[in-house]
C-alpha positions in Angstrom: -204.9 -123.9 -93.7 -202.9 -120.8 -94.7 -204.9 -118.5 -97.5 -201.5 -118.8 -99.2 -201.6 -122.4 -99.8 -205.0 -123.2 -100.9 -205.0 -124.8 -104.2 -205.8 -123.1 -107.7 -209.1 -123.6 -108.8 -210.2 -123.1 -112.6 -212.3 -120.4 -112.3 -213.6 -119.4 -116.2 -212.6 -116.1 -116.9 -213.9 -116.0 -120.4 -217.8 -116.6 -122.0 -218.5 -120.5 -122.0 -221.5 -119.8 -124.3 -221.9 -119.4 -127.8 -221.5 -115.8 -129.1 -224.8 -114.2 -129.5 -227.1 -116.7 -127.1 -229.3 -114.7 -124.9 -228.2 -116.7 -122.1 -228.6 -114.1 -119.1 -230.8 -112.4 -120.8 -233.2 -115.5 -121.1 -232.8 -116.3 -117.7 -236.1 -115.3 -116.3 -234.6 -115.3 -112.7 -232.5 -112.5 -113.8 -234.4 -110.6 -115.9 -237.8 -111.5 -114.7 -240.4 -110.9 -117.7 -238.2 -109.1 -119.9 -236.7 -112.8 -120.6 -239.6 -113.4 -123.2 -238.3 -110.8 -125.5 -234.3 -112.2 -125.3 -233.1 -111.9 -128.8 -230.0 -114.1 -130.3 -228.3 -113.4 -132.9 -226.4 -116.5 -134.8 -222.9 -115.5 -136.2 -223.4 -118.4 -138.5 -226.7 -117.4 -140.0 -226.5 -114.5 -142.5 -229.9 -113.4 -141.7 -229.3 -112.6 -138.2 -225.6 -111.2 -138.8 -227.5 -108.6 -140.8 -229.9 -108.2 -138.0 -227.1 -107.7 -135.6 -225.6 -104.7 -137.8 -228.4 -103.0 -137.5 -229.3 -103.4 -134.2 -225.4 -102.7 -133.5 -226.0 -99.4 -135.3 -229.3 -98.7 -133.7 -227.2 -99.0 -130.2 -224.6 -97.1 -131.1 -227.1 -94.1 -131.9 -229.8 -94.5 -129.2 -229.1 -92.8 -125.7 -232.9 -93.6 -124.4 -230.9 -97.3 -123.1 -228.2 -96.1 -121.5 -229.0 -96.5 -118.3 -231.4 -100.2 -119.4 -228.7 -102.9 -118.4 -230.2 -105.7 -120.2 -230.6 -103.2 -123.5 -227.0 -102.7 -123.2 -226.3 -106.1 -123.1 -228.4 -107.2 -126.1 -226.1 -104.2 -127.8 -223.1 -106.1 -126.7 -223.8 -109.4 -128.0 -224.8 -107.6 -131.4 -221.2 -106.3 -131.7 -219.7 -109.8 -130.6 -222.0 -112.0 -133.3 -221.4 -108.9 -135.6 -218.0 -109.3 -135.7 -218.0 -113.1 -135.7 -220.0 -113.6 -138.5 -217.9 -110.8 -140.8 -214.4 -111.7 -139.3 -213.2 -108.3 -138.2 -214.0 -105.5 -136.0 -213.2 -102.9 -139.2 -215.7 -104.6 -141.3 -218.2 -104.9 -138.5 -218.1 -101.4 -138.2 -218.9 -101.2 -141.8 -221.7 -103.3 -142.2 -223.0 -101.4 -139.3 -222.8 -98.2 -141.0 -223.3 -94.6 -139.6 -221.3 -93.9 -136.9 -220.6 -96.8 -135.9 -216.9 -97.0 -135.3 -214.2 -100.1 -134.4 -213.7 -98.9 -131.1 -216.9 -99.0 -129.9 -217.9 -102.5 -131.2 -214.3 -103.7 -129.5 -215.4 -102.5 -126.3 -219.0 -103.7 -126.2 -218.0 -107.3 -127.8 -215.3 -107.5 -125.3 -218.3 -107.1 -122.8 -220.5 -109.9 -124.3 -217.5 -112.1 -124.0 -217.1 -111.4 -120.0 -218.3 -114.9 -118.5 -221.6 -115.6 -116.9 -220.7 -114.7 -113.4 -220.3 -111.2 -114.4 -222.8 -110.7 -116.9 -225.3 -112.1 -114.5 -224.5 -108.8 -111.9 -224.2 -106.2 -115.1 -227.9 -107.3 -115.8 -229.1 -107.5 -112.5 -227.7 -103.8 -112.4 -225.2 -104.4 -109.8 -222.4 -103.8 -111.9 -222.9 -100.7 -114.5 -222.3 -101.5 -118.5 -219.5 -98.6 -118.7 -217.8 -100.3 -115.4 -218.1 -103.8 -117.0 -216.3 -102.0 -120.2 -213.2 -101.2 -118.2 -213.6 -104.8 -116.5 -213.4 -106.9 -119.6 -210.0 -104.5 -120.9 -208.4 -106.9 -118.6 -207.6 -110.8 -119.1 -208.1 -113.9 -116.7 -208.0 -113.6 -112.8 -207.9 -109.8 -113.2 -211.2 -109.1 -114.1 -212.9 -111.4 -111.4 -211.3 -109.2 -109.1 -212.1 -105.9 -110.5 -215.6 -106.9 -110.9 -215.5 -108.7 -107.3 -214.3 -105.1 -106.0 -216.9 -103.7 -107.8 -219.4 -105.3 -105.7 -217.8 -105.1 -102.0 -216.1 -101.8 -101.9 -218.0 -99.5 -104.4 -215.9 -98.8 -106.4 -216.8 -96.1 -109.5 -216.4 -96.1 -112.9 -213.7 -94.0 -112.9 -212.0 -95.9 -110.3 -212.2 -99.3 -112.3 -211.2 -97.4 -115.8 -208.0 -96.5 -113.5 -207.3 -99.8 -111.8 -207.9 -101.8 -115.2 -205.1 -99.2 -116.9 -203.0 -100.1 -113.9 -203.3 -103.9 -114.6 -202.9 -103.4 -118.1 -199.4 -100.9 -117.2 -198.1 -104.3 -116.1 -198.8 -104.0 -112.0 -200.5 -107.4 -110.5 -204.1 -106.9 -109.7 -204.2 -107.6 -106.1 -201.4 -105.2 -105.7 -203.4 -102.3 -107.8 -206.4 -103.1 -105.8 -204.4 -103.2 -102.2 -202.7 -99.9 -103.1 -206.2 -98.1 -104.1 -207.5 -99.4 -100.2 -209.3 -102.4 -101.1 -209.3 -105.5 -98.8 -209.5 -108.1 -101.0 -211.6 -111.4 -99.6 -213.3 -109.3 -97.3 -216.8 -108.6 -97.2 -219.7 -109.1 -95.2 -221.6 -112.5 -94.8 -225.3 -112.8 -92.7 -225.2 -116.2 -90.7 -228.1 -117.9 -89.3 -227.9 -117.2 -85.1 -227.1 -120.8 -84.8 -224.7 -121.4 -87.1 -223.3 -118.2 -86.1 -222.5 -119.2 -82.5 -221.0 -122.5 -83.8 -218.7 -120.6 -85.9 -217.7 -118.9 -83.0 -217.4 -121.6 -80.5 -215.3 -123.4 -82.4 -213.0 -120.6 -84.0 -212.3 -120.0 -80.0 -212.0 -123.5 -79.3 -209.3 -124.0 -81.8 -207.9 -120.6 -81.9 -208.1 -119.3 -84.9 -210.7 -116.9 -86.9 -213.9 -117.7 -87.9 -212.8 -116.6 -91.4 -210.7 -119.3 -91.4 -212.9 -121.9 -90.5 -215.6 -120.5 -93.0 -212.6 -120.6 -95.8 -211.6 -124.3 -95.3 -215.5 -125.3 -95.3 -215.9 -123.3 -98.9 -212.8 -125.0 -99.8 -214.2 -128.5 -99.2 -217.4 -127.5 -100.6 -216.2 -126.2 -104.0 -214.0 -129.5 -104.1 
């Protein structure tokens, strides 16, 4: 099967969760023990709204997390429920207080609001808060492959903050990503020997590459 004409899955692009649920967070297999101490905050509840400005505020001001990827993510989900429960970004920043200001609770809530697949690699530390900032400027498709590129080429901060501009300038991901040298679909994948000679037996057998076959399995699979 050509690449070309493999059929559009819906891939979600967007949070699935509620705003505010500690749902990596929680998830002992990704943040081990620190799970036990995932806080929510409930945009609905008034209580935990005004919990969320001041842990939003207390973010904003503390530099001892900024390099604790699971502290930055509780920040993030402050922002988002902040700004749910109030109904703007400029009266989030309010009832934050300090220096709190709009643009930072747009960019952090924009980060809560990545979907699970990426969260799960910014709290596993794979993919740095500040990178996942510039990932989440984006909409849709584009941000899987920014953060995708993220992982397999190594991309920097500064890197994504350009390629997400680009995107946003109005040129097509792939196309920003080809032009900055990045081989999109490719990356390294560690086979069992057996299945490995298989692969290769039959990718010679019917002449084509083994990424091929490996492609139209995945595409069955995820069917």
């Amino acid at each position: 099967m050509n690449p070309n004409e493999r059929r559009n899955t819906q891939t979600a692009t967007e949070r699935e969760e509620p705003v505010g649920a500690p749902v990596v967070r929680g998830d002992p297999a990704v943040t081990g023990e620190r799970a036990r101490q995932a806080v929510g905050f409930d945009p609905n509840d008034p209580e935990s709204v005004a919990e969320a400005a001041r842990t939003v505020r207390s973010f904003a001001e503390s530099t001892a997390g900024t390099d604790d990827h699971v502290f930055m993510l509780r920040g993030a989900a402050a922002c988002a429920a902040l700004v749910r429960g109030v109904g703007s970004y400029k009266e989030a920043a309010e009832r934050a207080g300090g220096d709190v200001s709009v643009s930072f609770i747009r960019k952090w809530a924009r980060v809560h609001d990545l979907p699970q697949s990426v969260r799960r690699h910014v709290a596993r530390g794979h993919i740095a808060p500040t990178a996942a900032k510039h990932i989440a400027r984006v909409s849709g498709d584009a941000r899987l492959h920014l953060a995708w590129a993220t992982l397999d080429s190594d991309l920097t901060v500064r890197e994504i903050r350009r390629l997400a501009s680009e995107v946003n300038d109005g040129t097509p991901v792939t196309t920003a990503l080809t032009n900055h040298g990045v081989d999109i679909g490719t990356f390294e994948v560690s086979l069992p020997p057996d299945v490995y000679l298989e692969l290769r037996r039959r990718a010679s057998l019917e002449d084509t590459h083994p990424g091929e076959l490996v492609a139209d399995a995945l595409d069955g699979y995820f069917d």
